[in-house]
Structure formats: C-alpha cells, structure tokens
C-alpha atoms as an extended CHARMM CRD file, in Angstrom:
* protein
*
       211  EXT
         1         1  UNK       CA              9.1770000000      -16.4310000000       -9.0610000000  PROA      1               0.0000000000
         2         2  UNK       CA              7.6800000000      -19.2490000000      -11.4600000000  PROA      2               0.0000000000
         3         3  UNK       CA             10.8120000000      -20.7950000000      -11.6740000000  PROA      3               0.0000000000
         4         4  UNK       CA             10.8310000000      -21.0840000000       -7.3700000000  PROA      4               0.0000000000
         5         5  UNK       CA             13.9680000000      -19.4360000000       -7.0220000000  PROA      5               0.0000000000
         6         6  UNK       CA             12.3040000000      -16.4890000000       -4.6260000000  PROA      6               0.0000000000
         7         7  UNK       CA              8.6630000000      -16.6480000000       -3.5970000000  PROA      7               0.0000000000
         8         8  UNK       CA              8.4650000000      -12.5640000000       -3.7710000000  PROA      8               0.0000000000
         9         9  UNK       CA             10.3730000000       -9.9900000000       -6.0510000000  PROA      9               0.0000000000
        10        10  UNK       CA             10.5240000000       -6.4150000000       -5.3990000000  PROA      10              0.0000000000
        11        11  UNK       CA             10.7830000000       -4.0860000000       -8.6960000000  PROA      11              0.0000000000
        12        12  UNK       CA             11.4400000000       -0.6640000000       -7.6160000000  PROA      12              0.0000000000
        13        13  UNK       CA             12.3020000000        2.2350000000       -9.9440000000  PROA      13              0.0000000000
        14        14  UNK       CA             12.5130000000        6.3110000000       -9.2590000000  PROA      14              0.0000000000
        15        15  UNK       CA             12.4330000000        9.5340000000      -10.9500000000  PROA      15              0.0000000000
        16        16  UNK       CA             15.4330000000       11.6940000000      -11.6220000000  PROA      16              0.0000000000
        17        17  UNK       CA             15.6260000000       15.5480000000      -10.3240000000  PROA      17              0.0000000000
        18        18  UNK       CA             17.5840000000       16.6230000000      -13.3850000000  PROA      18              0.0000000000
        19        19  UNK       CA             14.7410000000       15.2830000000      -15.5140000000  PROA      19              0.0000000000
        20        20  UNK       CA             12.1010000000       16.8840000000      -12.9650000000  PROA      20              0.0000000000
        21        21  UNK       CA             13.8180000000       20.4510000000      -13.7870000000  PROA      21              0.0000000000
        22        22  UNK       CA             14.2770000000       20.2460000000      -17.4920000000  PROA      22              0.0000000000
        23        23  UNK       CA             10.2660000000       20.4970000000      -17.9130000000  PROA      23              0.0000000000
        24        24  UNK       CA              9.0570000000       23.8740000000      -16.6430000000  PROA      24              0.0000000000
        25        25  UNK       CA             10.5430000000       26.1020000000      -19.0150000000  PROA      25              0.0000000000
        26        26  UNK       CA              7.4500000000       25.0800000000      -21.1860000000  PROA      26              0.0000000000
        27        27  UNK       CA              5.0150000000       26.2770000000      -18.5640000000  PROA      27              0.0000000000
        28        28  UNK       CA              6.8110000000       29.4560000000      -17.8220000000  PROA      28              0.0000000000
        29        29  UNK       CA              7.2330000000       29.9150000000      -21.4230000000  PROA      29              0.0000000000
        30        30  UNK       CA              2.9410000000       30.0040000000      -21.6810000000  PROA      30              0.0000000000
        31        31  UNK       CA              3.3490000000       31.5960000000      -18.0810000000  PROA      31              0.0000000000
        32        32  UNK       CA              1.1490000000       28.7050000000      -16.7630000000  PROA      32              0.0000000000
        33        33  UNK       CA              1.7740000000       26.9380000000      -13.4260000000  PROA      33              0.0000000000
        34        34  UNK       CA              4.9300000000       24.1780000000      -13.0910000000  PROA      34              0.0000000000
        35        35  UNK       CA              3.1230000000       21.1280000000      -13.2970000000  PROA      35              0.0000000000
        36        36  UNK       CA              6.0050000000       18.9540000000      -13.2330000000  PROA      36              0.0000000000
        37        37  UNK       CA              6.1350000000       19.6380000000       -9.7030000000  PROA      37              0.0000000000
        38        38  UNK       CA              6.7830000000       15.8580000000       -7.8250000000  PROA      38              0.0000000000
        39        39  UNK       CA              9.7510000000       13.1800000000       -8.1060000000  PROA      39              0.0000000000
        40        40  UNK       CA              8.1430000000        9.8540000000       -9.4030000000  PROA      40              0.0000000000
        41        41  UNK       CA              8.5070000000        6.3910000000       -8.2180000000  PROA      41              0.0000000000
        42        42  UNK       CA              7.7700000000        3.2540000000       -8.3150000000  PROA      42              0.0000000000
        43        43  UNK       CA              7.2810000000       -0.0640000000       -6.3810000000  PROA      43              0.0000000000
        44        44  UNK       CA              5.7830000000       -3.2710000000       -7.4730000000  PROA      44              0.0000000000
        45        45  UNK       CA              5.9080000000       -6.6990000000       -5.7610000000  PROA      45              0.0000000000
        46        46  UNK       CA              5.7730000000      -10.1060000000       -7.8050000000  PROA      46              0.0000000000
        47        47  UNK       CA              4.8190000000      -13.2370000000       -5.5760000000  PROA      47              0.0000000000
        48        48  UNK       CA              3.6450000000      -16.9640000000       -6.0530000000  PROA      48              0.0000000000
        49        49  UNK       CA              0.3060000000      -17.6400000000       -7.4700000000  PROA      49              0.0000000000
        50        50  UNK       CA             -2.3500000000      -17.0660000000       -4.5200000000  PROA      50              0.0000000000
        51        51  UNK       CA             -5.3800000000      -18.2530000000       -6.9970000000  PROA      51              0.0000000000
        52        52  UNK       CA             -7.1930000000      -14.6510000000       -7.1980000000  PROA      52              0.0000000000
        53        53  UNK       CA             -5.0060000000      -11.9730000000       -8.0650000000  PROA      53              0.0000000000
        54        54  UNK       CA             -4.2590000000      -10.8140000000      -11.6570000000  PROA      54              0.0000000000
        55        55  UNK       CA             -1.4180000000      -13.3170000000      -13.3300000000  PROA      55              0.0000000000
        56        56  UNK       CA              1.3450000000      -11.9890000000      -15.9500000000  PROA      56              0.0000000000
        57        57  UNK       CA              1.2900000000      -14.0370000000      -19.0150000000  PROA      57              0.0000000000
        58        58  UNK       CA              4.6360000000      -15.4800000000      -19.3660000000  PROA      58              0.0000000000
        59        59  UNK       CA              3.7690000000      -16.7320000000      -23.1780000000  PROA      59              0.0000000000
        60        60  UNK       CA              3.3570000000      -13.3120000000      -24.2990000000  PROA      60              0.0000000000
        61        61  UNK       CA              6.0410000000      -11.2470000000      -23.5630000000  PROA      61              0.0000000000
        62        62  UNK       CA              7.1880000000       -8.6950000000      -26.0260000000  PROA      62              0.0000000000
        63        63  UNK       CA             10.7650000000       -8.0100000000      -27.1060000000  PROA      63              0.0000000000
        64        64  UNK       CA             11.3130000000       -4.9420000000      -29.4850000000  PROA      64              0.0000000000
        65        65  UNK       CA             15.0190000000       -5.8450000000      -30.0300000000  PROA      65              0.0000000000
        66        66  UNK       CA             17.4090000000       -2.6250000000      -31.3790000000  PROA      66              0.0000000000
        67        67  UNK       CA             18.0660000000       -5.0170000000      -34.9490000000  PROA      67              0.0000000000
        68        68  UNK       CA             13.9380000000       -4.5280000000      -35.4970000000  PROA      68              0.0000000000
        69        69  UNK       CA             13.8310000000       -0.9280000000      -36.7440000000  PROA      69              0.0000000000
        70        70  UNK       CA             12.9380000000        2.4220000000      -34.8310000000  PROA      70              0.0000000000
        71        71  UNK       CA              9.8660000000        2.8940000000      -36.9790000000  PROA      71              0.0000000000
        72        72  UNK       CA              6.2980000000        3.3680000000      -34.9730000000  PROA      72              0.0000000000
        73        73  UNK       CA              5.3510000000       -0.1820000000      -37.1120000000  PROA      73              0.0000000000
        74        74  UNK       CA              8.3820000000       -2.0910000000      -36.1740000000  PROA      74              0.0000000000
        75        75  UNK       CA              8.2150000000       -1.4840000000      -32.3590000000  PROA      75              0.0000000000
        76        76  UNK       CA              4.6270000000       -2.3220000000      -32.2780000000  PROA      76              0.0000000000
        77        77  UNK       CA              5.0830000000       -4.9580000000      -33.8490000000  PROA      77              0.0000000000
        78        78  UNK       CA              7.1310000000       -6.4910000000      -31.8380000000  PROA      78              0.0000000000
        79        79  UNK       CA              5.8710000000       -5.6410000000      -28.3920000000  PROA      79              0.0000000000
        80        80  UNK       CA              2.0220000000       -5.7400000000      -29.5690000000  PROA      80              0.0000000000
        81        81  UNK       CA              1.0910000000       -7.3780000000      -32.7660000000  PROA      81              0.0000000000
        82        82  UNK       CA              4.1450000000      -10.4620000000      -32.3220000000  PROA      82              0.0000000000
        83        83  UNK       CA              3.1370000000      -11.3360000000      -28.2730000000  PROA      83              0.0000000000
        84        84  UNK       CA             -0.1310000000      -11.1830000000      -29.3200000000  PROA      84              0.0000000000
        85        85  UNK       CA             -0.4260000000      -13.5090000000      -32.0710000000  PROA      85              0.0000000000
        86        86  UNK       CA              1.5950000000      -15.9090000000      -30.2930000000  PROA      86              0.0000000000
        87        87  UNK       CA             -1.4160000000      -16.6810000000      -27.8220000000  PROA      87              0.0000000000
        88        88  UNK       CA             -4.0690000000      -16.2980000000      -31.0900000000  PROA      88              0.0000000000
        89        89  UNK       CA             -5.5600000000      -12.8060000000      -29.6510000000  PROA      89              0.0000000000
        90        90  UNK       CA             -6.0280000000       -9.9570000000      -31.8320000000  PROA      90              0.0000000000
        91        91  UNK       CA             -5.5070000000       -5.9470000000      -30.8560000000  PROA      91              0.0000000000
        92        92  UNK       CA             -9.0130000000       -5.4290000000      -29.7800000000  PROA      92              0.0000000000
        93        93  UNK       CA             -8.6960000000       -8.4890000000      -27.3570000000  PROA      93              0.0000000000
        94        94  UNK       CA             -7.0610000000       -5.8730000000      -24.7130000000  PROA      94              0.0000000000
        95        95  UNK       CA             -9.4030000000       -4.5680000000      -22.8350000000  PROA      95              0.0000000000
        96        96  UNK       CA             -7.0690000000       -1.7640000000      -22.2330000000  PROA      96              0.0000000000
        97        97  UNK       CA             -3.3110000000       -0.6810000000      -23.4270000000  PROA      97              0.0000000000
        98        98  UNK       CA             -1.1640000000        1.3910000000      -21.1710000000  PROA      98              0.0000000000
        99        99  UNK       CA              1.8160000000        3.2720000000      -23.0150000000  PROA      99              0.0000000000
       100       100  UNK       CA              3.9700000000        6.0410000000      -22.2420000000  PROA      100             0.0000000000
       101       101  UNK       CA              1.3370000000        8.0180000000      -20.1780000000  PROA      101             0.0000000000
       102       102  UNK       CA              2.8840000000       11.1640000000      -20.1710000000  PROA      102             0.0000000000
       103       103  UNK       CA              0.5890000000       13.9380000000      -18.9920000000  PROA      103             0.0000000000
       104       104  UNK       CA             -0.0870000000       16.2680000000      -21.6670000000  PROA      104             0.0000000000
       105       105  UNK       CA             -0.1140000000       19.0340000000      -19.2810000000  PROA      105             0.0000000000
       106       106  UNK       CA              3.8420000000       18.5600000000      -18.7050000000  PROA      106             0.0000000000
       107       107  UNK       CA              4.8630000000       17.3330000000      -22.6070000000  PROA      107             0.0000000000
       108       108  UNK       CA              2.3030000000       19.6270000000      -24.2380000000  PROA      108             0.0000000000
       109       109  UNK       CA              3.7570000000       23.2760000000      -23.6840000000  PROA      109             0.0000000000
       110       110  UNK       CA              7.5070000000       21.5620000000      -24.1790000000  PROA      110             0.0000000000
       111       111  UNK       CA              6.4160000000       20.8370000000      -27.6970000000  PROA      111             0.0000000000
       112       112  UNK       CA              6.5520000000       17.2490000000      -27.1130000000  PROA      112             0.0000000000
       113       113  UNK       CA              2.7580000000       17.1510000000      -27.9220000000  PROA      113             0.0000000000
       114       114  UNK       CA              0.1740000000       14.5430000000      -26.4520000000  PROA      114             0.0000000000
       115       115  UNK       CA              2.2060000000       11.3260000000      -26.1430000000  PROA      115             0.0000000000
       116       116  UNK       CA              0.0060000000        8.6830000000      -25.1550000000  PROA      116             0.0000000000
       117       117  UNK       CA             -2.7950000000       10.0950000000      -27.2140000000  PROA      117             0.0000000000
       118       118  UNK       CA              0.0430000000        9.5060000000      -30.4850000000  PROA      118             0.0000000000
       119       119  UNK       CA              0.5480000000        6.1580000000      -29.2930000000  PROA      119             0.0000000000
       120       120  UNK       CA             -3.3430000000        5.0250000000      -29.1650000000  PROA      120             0.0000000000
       121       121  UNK       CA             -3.7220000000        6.2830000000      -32.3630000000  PROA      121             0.0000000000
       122       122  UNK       CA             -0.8360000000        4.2540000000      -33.8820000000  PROA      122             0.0000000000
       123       123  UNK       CA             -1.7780000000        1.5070000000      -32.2000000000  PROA      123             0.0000000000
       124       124  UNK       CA             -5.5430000000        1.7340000000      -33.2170000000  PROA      124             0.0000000000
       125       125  UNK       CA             -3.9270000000        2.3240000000      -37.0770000000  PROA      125             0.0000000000
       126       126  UNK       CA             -2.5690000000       -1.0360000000      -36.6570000000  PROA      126             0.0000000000
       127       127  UNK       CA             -5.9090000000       -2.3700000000      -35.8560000000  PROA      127             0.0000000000
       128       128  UNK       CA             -7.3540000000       -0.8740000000      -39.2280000000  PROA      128             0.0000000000
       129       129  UNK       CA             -4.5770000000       -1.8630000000      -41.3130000000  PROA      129             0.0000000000
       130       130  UNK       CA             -5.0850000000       -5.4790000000      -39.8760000000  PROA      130             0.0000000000
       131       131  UNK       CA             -8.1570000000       -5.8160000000      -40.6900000000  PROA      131             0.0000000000
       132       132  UNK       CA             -9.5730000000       -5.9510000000      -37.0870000000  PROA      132             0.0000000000
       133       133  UNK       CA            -11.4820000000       -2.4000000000      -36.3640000000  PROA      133             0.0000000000
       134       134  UNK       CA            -12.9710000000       -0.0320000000      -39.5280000000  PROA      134             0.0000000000
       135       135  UNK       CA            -11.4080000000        3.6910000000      -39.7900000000  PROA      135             0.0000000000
       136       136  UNK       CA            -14.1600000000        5.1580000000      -38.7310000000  PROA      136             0.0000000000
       137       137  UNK       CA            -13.4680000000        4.1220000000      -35.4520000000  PROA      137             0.0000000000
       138       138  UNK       CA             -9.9740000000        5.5890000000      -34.6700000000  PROA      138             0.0000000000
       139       139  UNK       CA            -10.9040000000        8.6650000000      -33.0880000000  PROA      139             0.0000000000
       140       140  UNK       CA            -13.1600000000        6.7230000000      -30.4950000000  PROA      140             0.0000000000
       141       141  UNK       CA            -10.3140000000        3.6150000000      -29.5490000000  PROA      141             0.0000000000
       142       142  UNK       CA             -8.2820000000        5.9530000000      -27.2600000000  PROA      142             0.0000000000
       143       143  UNK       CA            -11.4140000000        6.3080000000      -25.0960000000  PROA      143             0.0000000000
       144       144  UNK       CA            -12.0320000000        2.7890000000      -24.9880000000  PROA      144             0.0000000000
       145       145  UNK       CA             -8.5080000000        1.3490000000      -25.0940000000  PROA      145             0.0000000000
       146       146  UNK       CA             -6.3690000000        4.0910000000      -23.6720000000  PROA      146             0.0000000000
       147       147  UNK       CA             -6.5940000000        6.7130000000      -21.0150000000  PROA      147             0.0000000000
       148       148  UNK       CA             -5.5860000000       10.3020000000      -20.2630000000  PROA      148             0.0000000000
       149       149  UNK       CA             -1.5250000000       10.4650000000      -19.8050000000  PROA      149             0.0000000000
       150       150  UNK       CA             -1.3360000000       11.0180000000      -15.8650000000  PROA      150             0.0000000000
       151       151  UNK       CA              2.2930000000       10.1010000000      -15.3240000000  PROA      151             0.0000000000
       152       152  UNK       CA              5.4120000000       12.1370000000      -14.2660000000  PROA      152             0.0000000000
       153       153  UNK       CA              7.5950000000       12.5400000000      -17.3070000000  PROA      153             0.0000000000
       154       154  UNK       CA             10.8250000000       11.5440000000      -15.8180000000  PROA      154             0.0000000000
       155       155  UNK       CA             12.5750000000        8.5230000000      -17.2680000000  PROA      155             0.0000000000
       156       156  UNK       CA             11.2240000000        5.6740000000      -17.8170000000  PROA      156             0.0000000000
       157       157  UNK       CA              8.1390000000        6.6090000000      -15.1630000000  PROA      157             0.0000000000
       158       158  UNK       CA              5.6160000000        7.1780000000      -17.3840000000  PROA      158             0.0000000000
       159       159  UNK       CA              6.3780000000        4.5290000000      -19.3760000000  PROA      159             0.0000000000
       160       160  UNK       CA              3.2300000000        1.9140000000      -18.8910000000  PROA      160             0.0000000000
       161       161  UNK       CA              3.9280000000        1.4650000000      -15.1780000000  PROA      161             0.0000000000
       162       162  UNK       CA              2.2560000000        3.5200000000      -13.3630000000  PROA      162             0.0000000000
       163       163  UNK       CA             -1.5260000000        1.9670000000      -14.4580000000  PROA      163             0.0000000000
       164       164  UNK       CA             -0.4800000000       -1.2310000000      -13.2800000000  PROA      164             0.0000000000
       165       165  UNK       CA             -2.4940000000       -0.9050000000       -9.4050000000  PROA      165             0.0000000000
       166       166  UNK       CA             -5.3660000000        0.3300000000      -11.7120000000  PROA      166             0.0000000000
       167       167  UNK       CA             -5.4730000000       -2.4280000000      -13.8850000000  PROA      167             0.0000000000
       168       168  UNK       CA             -4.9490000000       -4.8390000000      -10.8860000000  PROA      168             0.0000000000
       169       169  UNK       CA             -7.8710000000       -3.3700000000       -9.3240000000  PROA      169             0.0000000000
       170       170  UNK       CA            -10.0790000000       -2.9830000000      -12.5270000000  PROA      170             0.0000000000
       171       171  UNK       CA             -9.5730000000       -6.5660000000      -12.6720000000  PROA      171             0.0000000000
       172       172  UNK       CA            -10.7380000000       -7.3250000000       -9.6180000000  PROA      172             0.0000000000
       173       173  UNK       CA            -13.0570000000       -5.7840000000       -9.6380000000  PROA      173             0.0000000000
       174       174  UNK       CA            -14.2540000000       -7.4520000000      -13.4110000000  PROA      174             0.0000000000
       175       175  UNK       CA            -14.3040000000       -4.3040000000      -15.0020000000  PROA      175             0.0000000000
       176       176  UNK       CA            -11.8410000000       -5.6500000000      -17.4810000000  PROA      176             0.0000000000
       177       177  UNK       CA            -10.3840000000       -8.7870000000      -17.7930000000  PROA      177             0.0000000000
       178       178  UNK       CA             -7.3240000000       -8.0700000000      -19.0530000000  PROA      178             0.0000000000
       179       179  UNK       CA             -4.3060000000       -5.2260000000      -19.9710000000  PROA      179             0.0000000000
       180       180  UNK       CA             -1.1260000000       -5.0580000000      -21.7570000000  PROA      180             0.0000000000
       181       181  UNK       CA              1.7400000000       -2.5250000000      -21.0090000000  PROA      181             0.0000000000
       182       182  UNK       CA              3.8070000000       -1.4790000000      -23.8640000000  PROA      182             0.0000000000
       183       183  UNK       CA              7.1710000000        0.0100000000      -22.3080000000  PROA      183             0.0000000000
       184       184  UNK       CA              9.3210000000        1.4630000000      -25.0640000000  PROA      184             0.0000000000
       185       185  UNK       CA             13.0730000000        2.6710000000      -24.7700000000  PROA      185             0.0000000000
       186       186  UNK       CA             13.8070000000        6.4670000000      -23.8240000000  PROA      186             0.0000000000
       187       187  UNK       CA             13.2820000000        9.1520000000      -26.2720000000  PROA      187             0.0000000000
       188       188  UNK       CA             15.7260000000       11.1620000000      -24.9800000000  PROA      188             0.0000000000
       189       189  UNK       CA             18.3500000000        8.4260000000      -25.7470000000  PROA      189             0.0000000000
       190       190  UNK       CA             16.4670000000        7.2750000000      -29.0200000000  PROA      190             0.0000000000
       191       191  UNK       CA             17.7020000000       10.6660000000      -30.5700000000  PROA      191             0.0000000000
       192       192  UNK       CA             20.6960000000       10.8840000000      -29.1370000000  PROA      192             0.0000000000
       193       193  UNK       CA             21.0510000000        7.1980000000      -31.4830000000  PROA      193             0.0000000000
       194       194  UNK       CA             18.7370000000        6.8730000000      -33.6110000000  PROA      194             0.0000000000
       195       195  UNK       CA             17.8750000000        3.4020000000      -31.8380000000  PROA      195             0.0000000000
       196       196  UNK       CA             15.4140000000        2.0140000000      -30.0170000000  PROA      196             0.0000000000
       197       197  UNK       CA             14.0010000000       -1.1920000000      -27.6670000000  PROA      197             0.0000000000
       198       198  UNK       CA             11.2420000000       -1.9130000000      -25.7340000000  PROA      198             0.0000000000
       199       199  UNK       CA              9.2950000000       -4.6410000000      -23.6020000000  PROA      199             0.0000000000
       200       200  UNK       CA              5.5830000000       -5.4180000000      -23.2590000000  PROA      200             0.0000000000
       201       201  UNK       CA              3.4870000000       -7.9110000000      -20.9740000000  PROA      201             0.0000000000
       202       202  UNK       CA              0.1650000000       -8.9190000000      -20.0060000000  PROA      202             0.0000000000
       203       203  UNK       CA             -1.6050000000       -9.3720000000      -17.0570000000  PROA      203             0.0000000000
       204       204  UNK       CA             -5.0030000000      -10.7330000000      -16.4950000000  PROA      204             0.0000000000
       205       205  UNK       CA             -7.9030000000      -12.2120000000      -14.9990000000  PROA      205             0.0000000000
       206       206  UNK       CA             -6.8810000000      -15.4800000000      -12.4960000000  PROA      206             0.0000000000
       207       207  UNK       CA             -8.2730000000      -18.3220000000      -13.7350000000  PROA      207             0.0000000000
       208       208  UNK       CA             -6.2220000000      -20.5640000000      -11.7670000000  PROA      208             0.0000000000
       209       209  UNK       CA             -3.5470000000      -20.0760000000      -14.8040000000  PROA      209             0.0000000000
       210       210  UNK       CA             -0.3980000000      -21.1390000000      -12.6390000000  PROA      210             0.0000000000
       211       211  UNK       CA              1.6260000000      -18.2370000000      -14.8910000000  PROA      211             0.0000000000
C-alpha cells in the first residue's frame, strides 16, 4: 500500500476445527463448561493514508529470525527491544502491548497456564533489567501494559491480532496513543522443533505521518 501498488489490502486469517476440539478435555477434566466453544477469525483491511486513522510504523518492524535463539530474551529482543530502539523509544513508551492473548479460561485447565499474563511479565522483566521501570513494579505493568487474554486459542488467532479494532479505537478515541503487537511463531510447532520466529509492529496516533 505505501509503495502504490494497491490502494487497499485485505488480511484475512481463520481458526482451525481440529485445534477448536483438542481444548475441552481440560474443562471436562475439572468438569467445568467447554469454553472453547467458537471458530475464530479474522479480517483486517490496510488502505492509503486518509490523515486520521491510526498509521503502522514501517521503521519499526520486528523480525525474530529462527538463527536468533528460542529463548524468552532472544525473541523479545528482536520483536520488542531491537524495533524499538531503532526509532529511540524505550519499553514503557507503549502505551499498551498485545501478545498471545490466549484466554486463561481455555489454556488454564489444559495446563498451558496463563499465557499472556507470562508474556507481560517477561516483557516487564526486560524493562527492569534495562534499567527503565524498578522491580517493584512488575506485578502492576500487566494492568497497565497488558490486558486479560480474550482470544480463541486456535492457531495463530490469539496471537496479538485480535486487539487490533481496540487499539484502533482507543486511539481514536486518545485514550492511548500508541500499541505494539508482538506475534510469535506457534507453540505447537516450536516443540515439535525446538525453533522459533516471530513478527511485531506498531501502530499509532496520525499525525499526518505518511507511513
């Protein structure tokens, strides 16, 4: 789209019913309810520039490539600390940070634990270690930073996505300015190879940034 070659782009991703019926044996398991219950997808359309809604910063991509490591520090690295350096911001410059927003209802009972709360807290770790927010303050980022996983867990739908018309609107609405979306490769497959890759981007507020 910045490059002119289409004005609009369609992105649209969906859920997988194998993955939909590999979650409820955790719920039956705890003999709660199958919360798993819907088929997730997604649709997001990228056009030109119109001057007032939320732009994707093109000079701050993140790119965990499979060479980096699998480690927690090396992918964040990459798709967090790296993008964000590049355009002299800091962690606690992001207004907010969607990850893999599993709901902990669904991942919980499987064993799989909290997921997105795991994430914040790595990602507010980094923030320590970098000098940028004091300890004391970990246990408080996720509510300022993060938000309850909400997602469907199939796939690669939970994975940042799905806070995207959110964050658009939050914008708008100058609630925040800006958010970054940390997409990391499947877990599934990660074990299965002991590898792992990623992407992350940034949108924010339009300030006539032709991005």
């Amino acid at each position: 789209v910045q490059a002119g070659v289409f004005k609009n782009v369609a992105i649209v991703g969906g859920g997988s019913v194998a993955k939909l019926g590999m979650k409820f044996a955790g719920n039956l398991k705890h003999n709660m309810p199958i919360t798993e219950d819907q088929l997730g997808a997604i649709a997001i359309v990228i056009g030109e520039n119109d001057g007032k809604s939320p732009v994707i910063r093109l000079d701050a991509i993140g790119k965990h490539d499979i060479a980096a490591g699998s480690s927690a520090q090396a992918i964040y690295k990459k798709l967090i600390v790296e993008p964000l350096e590049r355009i002299g911001m800091g962690i606690l410059d992001i207004d907010k940070f969607a990850v893999e927003l599993h709901n902990p209802d669904i991942t919980e009972p499987n064993g799989n634990g909290n997921v997105p709360r795991n994430n914040y807290r790595t990602i507010a770790g980094m923030a320590v270690l970098r000098g940028e927010m004091d300890k004391s303050k970990m246990d408080s980022y996720e509510d300022k930073y993060g938000m309850p996983g909400f997602s469907p867990t199939q796939g690669h739908i939970p994975s940042a996505i799905p806070f995207l018309i959110h964050a658009r609107q939050m914008i708008m609405k100058g609630e925040i300015k800006n958010s970054m979306f940390v997409g990391k490769g499947s877990m599934f497959l990660g074990k299965m190879t002991d590898l792992s890759d990623g992407m992350s981007f940034i949108i924010e507020k339009n300030n006539s940034r032709k991005s």
